[in-house]
Predicted model as a PDB file, atoms N, CA, C, CB and O in Angstrom, pLDDT in the B-factor column:
MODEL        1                                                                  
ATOM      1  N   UNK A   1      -6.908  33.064 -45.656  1.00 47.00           N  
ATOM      2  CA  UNK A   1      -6.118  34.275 -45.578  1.00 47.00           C  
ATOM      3  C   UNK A   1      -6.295  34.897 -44.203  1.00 47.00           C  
ATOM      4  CB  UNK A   1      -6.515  35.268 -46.689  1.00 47.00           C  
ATOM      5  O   UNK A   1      -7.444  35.237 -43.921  1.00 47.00           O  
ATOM      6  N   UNK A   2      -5.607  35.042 -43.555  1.00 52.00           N  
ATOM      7  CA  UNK A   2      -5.461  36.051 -42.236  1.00 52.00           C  
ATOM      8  C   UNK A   2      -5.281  37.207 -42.554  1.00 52.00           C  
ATOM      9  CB  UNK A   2      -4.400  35.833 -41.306  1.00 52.00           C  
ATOM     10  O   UNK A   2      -4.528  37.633 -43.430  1.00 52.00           O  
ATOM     11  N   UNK A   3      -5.965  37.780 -41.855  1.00 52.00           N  
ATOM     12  CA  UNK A   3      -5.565  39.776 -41.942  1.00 52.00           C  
ATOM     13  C   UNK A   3      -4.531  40.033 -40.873  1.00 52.00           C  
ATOM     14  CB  UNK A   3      -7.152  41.072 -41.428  1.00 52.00           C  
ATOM     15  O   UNK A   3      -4.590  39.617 -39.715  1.00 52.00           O  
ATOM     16  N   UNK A   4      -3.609  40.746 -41.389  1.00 60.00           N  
ATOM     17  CA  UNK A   4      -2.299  41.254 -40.478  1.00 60.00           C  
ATOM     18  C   UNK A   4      -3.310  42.632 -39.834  1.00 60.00           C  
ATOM     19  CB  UNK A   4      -0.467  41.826 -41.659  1.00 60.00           C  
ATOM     20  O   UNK A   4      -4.127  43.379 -40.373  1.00 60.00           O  
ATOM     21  N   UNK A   5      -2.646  42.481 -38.085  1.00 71.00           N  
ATOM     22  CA  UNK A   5      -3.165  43.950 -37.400  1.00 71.00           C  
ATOM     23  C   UNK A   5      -3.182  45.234 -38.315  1.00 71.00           C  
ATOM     24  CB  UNK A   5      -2.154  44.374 -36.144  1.00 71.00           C  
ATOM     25  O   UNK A   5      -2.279  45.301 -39.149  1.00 71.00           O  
ATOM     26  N   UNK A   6      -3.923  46.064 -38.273  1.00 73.00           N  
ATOM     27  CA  UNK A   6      -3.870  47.165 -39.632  1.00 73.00           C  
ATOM     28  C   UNK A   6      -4.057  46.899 -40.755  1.00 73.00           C  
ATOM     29  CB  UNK A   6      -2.807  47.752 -39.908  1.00 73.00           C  
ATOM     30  O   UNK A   6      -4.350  47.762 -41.582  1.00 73.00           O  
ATOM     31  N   UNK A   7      -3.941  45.738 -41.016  1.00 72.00           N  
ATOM     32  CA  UNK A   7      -4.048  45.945 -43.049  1.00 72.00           C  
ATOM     33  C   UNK A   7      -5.421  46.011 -42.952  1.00 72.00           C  
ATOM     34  CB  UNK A   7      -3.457  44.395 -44.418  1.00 72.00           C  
ATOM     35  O   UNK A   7      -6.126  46.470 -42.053  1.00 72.00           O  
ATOM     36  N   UNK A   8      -5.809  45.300 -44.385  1.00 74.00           N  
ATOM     37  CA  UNK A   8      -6.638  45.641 -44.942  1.00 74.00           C  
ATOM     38  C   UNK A   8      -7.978  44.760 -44.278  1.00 74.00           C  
ATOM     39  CB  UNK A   8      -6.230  45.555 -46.311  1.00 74.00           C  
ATOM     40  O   UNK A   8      -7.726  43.824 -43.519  1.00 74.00           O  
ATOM     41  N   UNK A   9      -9.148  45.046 -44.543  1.00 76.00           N  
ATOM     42  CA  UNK A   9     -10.565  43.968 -44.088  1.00 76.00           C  
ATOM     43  C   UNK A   9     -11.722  44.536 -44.438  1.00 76.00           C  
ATOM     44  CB  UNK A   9     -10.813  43.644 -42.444  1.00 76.00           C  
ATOM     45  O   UNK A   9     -12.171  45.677 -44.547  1.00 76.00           O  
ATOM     46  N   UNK A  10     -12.164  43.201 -44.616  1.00 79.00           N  
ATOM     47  CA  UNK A  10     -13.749  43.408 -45.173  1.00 79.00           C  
ATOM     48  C   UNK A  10     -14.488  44.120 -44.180  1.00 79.00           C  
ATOM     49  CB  UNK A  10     -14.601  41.983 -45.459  1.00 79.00           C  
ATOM     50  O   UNK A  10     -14.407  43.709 -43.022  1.00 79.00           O  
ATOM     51  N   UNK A  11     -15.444  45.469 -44.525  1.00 85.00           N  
ATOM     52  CA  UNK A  11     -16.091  45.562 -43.573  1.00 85.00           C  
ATOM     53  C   UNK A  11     -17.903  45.853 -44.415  1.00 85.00           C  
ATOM     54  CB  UNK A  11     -15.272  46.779 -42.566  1.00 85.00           C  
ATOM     55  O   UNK A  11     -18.851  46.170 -43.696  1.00 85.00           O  
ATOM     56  N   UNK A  12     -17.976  45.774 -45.082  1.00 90.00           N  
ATOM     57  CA  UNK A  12     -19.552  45.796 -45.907  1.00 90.00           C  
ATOM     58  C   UNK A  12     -18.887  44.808 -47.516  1.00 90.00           C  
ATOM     59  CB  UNK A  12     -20.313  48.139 -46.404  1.00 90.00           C  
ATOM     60  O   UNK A  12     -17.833  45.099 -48.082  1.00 90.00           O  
ATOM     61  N   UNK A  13     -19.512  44.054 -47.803  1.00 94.00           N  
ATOM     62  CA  UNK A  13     -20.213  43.188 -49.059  1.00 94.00           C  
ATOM     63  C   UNK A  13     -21.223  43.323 -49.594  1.00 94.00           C  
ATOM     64  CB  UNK A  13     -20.435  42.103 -48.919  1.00 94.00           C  
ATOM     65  O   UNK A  13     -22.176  43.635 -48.880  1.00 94.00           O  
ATOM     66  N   UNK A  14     -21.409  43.179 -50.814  1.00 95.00           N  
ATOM     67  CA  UNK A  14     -22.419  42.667 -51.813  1.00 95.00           C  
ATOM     68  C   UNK A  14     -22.435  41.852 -52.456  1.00 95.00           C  
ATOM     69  CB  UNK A  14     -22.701  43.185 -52.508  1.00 95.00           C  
ATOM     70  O   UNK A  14     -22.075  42.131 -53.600  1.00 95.00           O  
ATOM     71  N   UNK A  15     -22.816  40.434 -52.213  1.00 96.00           N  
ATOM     72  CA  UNK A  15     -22.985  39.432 -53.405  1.00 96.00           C  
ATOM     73  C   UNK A  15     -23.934  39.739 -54.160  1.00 96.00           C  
ATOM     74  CB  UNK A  15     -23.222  38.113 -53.090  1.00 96.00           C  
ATOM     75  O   UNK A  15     -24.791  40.570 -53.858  1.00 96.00           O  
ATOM     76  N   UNK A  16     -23.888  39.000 -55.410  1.00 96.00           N  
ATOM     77  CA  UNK A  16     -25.088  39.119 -56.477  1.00 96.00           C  
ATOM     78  C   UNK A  16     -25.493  37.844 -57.007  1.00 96.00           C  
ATOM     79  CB  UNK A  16     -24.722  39.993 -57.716  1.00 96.00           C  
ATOM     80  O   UNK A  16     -24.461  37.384 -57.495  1.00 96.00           O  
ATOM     81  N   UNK A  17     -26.416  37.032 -57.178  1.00 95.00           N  
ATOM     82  CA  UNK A  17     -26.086  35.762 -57.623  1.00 95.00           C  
ATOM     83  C   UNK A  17     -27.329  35.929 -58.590  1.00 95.00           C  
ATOM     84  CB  UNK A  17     -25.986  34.443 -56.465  1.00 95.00           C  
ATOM     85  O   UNK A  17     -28.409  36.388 -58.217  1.00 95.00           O  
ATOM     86  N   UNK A  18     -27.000  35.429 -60.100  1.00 88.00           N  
ATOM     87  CA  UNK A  18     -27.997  35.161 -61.166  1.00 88.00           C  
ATOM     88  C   UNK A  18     -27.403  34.374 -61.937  1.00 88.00           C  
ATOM     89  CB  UNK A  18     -28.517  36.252 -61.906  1.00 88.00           C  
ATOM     90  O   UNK A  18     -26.655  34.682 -62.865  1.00 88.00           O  
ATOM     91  N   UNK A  19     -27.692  33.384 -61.605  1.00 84.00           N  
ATOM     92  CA  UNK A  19     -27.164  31.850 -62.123  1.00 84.00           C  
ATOM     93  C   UNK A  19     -27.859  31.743 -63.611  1.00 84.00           C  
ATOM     94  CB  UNK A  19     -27.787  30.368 -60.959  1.00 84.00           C  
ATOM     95  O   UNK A  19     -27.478  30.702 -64.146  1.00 84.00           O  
ATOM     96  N   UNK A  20     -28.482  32.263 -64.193  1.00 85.00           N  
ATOM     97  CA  UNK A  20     -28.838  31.512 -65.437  1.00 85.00           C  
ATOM     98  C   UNK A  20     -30.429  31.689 -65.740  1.00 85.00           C  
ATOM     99  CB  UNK A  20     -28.440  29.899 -65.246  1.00 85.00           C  
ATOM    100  O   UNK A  20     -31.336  32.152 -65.048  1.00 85.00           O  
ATOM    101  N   UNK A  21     -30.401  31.050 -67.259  1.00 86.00           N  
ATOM    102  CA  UNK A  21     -32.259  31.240 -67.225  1.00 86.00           C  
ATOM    103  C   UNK A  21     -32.838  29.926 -66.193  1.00 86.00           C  
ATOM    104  CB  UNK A  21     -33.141  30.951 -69.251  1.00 86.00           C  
ATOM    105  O   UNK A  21     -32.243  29.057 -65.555  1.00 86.00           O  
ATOM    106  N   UNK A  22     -34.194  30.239 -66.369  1.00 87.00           N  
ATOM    107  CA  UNK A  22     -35.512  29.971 -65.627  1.00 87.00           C  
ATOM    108  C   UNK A  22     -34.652  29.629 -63.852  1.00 87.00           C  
ATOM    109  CB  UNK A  22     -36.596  28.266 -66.562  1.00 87.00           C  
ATOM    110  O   UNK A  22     -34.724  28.586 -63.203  1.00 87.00           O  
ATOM    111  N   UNK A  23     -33.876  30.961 -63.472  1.00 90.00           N  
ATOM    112  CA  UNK A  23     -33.335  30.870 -62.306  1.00 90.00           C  
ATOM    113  C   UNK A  23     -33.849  31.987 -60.992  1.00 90.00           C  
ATOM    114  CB  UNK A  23     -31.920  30.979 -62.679  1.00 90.00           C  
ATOM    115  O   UNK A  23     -34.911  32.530 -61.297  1.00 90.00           O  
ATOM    116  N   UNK A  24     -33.548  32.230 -60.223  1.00 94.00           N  
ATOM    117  CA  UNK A  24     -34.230  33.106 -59.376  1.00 94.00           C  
ATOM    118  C   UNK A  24     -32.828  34.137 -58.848  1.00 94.00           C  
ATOM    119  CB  UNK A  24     -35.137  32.143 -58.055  1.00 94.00           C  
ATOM    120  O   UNK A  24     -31.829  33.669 -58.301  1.00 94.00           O  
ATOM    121  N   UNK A  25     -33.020  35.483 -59.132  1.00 94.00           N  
ATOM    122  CA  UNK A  25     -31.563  35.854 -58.835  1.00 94.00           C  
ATOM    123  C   UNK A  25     -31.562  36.484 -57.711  1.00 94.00           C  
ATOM    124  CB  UNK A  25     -30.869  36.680 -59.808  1.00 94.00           C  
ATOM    125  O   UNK A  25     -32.652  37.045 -57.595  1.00 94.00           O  
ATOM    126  N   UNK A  26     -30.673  36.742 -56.527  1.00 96.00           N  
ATOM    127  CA  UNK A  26     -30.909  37.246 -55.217  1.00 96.00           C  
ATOM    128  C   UNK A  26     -29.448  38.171 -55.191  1.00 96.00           C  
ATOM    129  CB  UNK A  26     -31.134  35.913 -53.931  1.00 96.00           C  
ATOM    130  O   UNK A  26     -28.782  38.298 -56.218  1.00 96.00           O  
ATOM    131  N   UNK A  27     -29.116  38.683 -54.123  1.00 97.00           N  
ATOM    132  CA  UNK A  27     -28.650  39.696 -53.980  1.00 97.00           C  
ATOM    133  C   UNK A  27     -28.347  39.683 -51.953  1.00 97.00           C  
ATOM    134  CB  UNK A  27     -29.746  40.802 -54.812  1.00 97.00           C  
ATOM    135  O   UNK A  27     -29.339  40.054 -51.327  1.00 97.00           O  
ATOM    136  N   UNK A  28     -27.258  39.342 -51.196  1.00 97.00           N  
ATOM    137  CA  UNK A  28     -26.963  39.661 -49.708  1.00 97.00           C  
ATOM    138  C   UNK A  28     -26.199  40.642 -49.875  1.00 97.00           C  
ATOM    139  CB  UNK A  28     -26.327  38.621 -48.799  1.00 97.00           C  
ATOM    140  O   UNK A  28     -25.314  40.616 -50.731  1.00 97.00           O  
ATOM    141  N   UNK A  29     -26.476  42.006 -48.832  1.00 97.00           N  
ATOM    142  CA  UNK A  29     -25.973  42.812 -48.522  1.00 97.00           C  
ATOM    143  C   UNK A  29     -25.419  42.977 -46.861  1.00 97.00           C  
ATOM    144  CB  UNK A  29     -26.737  43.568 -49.033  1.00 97.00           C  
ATOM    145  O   UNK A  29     -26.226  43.267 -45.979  1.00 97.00           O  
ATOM    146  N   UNK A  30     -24.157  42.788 -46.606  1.00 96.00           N  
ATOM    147  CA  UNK A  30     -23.838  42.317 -45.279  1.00 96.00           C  
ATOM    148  C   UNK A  30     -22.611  43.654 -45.456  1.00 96.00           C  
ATOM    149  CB  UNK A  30     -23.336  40.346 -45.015  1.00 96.00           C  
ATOM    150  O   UNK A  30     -21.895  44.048 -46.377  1.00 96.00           O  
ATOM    151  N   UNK A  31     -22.935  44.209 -43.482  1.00 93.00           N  
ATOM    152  CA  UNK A  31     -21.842  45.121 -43.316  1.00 93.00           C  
ATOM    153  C   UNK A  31     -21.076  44.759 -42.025  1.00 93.00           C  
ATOM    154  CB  UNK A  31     -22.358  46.584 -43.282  1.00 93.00           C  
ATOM    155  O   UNK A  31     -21.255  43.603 -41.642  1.00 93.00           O  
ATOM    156  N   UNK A  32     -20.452  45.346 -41.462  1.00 91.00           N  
ATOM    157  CA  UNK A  32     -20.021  44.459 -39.939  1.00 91.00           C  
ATOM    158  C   UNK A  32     -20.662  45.731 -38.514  1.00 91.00           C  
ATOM    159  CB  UNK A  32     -17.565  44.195 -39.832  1.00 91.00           C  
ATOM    160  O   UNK A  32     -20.505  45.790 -37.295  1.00 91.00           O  
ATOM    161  N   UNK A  33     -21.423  46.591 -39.577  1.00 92.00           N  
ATOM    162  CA  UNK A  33     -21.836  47.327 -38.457  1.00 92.00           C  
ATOM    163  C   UNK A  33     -22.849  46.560 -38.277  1.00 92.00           C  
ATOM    164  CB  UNK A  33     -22.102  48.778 -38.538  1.00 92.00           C  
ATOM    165  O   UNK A  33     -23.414  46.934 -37.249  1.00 92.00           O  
ATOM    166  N   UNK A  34     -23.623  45.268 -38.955  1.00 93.00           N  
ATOM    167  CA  UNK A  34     -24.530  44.397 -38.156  1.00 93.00           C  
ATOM    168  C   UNK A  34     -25.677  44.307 -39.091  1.00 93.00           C  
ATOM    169  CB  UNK A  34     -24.942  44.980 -36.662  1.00 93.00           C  
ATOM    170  O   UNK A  34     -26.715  43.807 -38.656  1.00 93.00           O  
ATOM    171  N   UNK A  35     -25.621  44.822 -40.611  1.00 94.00           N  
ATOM    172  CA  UNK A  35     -26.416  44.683 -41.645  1.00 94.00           C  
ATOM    173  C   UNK A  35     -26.275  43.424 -42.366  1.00 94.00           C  
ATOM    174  CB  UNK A  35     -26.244  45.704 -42.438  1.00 94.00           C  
ATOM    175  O   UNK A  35     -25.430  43.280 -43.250  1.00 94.00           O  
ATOM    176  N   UNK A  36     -27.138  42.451 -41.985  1.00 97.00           N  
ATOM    177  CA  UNK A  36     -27.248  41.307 -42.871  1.00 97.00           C  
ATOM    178  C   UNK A  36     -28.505  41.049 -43.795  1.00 97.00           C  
ATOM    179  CB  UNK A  36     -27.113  40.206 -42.053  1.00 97.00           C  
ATOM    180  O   UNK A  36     -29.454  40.313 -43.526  1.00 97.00           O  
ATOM    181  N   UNK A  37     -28.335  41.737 -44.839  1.00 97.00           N  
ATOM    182  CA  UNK A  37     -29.755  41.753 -45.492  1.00 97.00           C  
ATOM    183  C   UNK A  37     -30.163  40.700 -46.913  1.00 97.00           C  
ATOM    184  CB  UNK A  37     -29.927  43.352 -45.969  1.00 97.00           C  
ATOM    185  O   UNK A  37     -29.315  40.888 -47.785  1.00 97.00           O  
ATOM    186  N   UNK A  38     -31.149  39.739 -47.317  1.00 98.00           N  
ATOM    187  CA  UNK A  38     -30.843  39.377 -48.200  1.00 98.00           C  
ATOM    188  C   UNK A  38     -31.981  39.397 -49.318  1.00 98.00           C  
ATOM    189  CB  UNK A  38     -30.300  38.374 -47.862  1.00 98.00           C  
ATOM    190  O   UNK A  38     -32.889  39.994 -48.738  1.00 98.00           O  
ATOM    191  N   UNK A  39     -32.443  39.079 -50.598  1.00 98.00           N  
ATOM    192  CA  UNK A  39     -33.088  39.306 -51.292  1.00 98.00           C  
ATOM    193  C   UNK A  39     -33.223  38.922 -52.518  1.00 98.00           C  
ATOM    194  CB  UNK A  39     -33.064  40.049 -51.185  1.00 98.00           C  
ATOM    195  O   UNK A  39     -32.382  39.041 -53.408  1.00 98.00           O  
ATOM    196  N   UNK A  40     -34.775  38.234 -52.632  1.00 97.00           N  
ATOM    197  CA  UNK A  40     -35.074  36.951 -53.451  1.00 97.00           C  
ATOM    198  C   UNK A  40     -35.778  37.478 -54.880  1.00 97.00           C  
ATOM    199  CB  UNK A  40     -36.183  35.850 -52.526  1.00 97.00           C  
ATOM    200  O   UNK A  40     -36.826  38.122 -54.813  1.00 97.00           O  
ATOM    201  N   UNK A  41     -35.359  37.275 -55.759  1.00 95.00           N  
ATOM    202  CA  UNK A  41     -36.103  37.963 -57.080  1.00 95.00           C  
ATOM    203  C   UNK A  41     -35.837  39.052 -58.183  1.00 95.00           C  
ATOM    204  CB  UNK A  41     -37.065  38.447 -56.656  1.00 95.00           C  
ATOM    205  O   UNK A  41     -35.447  39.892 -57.372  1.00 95.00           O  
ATOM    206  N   UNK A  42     -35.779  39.434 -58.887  1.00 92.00           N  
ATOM    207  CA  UNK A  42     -34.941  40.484 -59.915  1.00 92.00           C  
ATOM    208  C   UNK A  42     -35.441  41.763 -59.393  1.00 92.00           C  
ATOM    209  CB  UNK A  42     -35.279  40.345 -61.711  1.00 92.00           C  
ATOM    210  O   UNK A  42     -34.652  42.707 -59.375  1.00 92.00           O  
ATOM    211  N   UNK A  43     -36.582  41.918 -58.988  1.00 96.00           N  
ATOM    212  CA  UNK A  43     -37.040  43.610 -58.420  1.00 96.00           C  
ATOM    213  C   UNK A  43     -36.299  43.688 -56.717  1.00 96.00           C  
ATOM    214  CB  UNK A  43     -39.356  43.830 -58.267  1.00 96.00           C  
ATOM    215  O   UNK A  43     -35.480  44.500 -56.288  1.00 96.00           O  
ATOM    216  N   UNK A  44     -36.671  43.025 -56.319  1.00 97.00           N  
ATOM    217  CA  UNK A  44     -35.894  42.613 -55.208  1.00 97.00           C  
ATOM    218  C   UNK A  44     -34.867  43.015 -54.924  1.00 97.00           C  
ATOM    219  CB  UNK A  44     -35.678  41.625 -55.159  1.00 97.00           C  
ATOM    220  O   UNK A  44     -34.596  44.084 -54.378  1.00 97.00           O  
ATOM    221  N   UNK A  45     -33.982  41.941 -55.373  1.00 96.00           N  
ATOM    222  CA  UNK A  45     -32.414  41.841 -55.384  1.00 96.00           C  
ATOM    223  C   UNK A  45     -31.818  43.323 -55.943  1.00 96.00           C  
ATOM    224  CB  UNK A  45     -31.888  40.477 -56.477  1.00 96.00           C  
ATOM    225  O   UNK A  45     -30.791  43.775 -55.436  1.00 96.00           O  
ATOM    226  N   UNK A  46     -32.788  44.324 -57.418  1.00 96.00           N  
ATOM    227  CA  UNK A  46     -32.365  45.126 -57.411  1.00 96.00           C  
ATOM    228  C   UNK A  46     -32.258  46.616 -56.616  1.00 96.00           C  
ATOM    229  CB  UNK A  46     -32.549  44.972 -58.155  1.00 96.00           C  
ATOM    230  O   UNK A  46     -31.386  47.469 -56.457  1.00 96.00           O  
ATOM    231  N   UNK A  47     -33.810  46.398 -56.171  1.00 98.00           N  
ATOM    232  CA  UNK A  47     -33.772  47.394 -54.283  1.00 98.00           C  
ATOM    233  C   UNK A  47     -32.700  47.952 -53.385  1.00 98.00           C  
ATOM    234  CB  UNK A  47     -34.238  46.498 -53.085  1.00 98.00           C  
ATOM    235  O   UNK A  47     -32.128  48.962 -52.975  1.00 98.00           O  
ATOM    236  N   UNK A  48     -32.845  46.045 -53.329  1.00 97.00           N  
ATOM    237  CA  UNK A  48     -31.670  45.611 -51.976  1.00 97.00           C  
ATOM    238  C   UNK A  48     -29.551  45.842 -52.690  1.00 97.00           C  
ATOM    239  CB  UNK A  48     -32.147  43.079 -51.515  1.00 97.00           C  
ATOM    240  O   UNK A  48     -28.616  45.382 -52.034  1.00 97.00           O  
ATOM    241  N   UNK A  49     -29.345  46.616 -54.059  1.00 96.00           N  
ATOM    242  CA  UNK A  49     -28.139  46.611 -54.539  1.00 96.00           C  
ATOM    243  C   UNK A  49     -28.470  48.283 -54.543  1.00 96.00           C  
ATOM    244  CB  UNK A  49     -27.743  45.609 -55.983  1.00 96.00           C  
ATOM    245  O   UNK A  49     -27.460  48.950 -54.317  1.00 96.00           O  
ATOM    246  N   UNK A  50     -29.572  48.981 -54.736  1.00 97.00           N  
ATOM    247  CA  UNK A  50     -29.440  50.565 -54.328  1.00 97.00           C  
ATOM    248  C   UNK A  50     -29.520  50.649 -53.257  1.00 97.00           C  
ATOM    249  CB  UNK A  50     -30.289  51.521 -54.754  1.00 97.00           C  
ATOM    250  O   UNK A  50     -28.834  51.601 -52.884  1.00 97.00           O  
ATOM    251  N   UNK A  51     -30.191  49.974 -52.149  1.00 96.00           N  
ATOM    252  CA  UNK A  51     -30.176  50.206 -50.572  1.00 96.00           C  
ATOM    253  C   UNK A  51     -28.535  50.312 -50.131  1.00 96.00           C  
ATOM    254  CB  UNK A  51     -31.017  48.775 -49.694  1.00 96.00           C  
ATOM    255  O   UNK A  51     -27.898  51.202 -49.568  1.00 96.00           O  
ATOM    256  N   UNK A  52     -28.175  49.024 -50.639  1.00 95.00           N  
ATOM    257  CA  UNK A  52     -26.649  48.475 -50.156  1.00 95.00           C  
ATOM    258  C   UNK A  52     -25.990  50.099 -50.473  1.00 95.00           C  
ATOM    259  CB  UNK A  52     -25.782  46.818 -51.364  1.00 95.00           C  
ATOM    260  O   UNK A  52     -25.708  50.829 -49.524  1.00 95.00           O  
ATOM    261  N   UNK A  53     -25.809  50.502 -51.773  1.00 94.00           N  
ATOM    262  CA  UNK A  53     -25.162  51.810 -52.590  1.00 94.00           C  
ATOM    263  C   UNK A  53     -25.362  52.933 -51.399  1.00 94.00           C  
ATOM    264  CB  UNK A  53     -26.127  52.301 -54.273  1.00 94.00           C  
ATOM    265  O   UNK A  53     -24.477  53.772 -51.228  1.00 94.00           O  
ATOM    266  N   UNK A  54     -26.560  52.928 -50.572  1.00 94.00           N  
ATOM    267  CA  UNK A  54     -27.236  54.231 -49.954  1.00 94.00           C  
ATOM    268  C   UNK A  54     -26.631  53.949 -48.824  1.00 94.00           C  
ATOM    269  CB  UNK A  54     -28.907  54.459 -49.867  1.00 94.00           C  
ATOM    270  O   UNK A  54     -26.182  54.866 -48.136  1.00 94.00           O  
ATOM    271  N   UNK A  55     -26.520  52.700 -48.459  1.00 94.00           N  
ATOM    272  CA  UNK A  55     -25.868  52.257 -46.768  1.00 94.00           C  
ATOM    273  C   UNK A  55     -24.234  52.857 -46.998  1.00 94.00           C  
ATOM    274  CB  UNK A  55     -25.850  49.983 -46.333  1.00 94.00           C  
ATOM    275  O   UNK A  55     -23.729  53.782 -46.362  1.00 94.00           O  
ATOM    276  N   UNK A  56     -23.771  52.285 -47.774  1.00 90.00           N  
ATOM    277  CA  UNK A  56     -22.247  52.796 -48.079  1.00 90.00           C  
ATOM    278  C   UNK A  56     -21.759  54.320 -47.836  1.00 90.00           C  
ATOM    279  CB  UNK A  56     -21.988  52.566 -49.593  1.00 90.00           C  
ATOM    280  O   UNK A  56     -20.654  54.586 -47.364  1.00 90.00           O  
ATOM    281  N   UNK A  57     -22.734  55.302 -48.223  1.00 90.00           N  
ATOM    282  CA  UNK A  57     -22.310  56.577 -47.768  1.00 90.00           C  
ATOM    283  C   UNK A  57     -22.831  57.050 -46.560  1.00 90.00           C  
ATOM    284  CB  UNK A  57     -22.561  57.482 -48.667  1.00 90.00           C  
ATOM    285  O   UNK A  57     -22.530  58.132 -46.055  1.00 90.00           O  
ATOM    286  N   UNK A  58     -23.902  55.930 -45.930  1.00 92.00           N  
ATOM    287  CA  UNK A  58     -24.485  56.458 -44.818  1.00 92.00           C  
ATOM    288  C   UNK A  58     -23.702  55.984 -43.423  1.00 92.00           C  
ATOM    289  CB  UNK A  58     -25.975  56.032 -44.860  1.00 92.00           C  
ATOM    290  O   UNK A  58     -23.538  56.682 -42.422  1.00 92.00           O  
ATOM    291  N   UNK A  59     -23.257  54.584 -43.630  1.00 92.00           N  
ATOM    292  CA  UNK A  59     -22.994  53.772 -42.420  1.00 92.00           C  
ATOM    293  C   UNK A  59     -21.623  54.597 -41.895  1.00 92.00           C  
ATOM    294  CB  UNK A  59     -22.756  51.978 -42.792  1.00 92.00           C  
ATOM    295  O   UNK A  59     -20.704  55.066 -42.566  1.00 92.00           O  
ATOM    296  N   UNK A  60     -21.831  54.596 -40.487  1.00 86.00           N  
ATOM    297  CA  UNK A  60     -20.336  55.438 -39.363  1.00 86.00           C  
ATOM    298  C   UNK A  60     -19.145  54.765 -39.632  1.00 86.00           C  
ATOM    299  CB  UNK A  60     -20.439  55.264 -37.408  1.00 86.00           C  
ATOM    300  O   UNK A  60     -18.064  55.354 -39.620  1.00 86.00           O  
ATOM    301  N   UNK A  61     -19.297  53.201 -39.951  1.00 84.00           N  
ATOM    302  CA  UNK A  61     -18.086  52.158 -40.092  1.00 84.00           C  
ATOM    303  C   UNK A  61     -17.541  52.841 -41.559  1.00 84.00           C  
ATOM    304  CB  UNK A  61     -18.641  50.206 -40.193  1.00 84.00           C  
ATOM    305  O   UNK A  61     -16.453  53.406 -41.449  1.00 84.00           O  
ATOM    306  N   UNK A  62     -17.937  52.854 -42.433  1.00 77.00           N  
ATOM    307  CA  UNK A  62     -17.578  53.236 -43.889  1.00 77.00           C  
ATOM    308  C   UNK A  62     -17.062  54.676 -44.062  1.00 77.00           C  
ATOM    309  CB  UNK A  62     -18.836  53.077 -44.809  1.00 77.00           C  
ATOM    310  O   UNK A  62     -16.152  55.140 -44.749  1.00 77.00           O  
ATOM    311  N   UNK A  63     -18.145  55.353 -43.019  1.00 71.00           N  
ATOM    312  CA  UNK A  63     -17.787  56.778 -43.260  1.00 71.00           C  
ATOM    313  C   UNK A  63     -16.302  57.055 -42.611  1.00 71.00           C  
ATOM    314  CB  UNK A  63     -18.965  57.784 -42.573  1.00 71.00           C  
ATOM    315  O   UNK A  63     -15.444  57.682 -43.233  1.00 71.00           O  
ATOM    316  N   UNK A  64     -16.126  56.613 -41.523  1.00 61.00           N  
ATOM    317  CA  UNK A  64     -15.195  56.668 -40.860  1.00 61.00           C  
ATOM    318  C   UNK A  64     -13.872  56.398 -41.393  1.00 61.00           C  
ATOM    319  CB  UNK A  64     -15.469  56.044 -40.005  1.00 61.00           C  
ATOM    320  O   UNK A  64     -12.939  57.143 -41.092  1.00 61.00           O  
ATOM    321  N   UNK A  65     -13.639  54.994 -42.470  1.00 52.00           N  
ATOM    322  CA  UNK A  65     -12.575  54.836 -43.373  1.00 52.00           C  
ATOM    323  C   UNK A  65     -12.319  55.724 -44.439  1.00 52.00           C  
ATOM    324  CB  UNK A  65     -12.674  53.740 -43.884  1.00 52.00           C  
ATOM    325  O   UNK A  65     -11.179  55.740 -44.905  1.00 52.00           O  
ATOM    326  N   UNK A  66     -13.240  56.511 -44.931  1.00 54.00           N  
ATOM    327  CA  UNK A  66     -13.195  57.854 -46.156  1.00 54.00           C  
ATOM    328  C   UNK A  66     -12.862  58.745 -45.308  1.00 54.00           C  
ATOM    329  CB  UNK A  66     -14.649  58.395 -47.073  1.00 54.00           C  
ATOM    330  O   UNK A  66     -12.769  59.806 -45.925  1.00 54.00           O  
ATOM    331  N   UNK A  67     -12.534  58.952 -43.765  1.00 50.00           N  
ATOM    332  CA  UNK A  67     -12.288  60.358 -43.557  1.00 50.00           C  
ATOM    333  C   UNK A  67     -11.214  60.463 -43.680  1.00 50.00           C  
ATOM    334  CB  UNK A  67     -12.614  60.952 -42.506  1.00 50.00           C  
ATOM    335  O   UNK A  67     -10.642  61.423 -44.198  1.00 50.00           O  
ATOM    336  N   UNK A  68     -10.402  58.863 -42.935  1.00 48.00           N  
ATOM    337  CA  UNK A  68      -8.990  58.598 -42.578  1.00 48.00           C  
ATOM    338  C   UNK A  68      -8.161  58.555 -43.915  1.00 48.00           C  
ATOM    339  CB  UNK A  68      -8.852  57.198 -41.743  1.00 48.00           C  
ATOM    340  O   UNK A  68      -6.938  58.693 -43.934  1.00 48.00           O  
ATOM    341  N   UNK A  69      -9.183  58.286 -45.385  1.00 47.00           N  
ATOM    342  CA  UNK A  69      -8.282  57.799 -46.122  1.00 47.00           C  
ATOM    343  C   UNK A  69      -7.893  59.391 -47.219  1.00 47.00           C  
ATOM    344  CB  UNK A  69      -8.975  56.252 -46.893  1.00 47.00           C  
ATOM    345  O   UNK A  69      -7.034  59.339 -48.100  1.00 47.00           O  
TER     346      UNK A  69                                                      
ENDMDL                                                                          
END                                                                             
């Protein structure tokens, strides 16, 4: 998929991955202001999914699209 000038684009993610029993579940939190964070384990992974939540209202890139929108 190409992004047309102006539309729409990714600029922060959260994957979540918990594949199943006796599995290890992790959690990447990536923004394009340069946050690539990732995280191995159920206490872990759940940290790193409230950190991600806390970056979202904090980061200038994010904030900046809620002012415009």
């Amino acid at each position: 998929m190409t992004a047309t000038p102006g539309g729409p684009r990714i600029v922060a993610l959260l994957r979540i991955s918990a594949p199943g029993r006796d599995t290890t579940p992790s959690a990447r939190s990536w923004c394009s202001c340069g946050r690539d964070l990732v995280a191995y384990g159920q206490r872990r992974a759940a940290a790193l999914i409230e950190d991600h939540a806390r970056h979202r209202t904090t980061c200038p890139l994010l904030a900046e699209g809620k002012d415009a929108a």
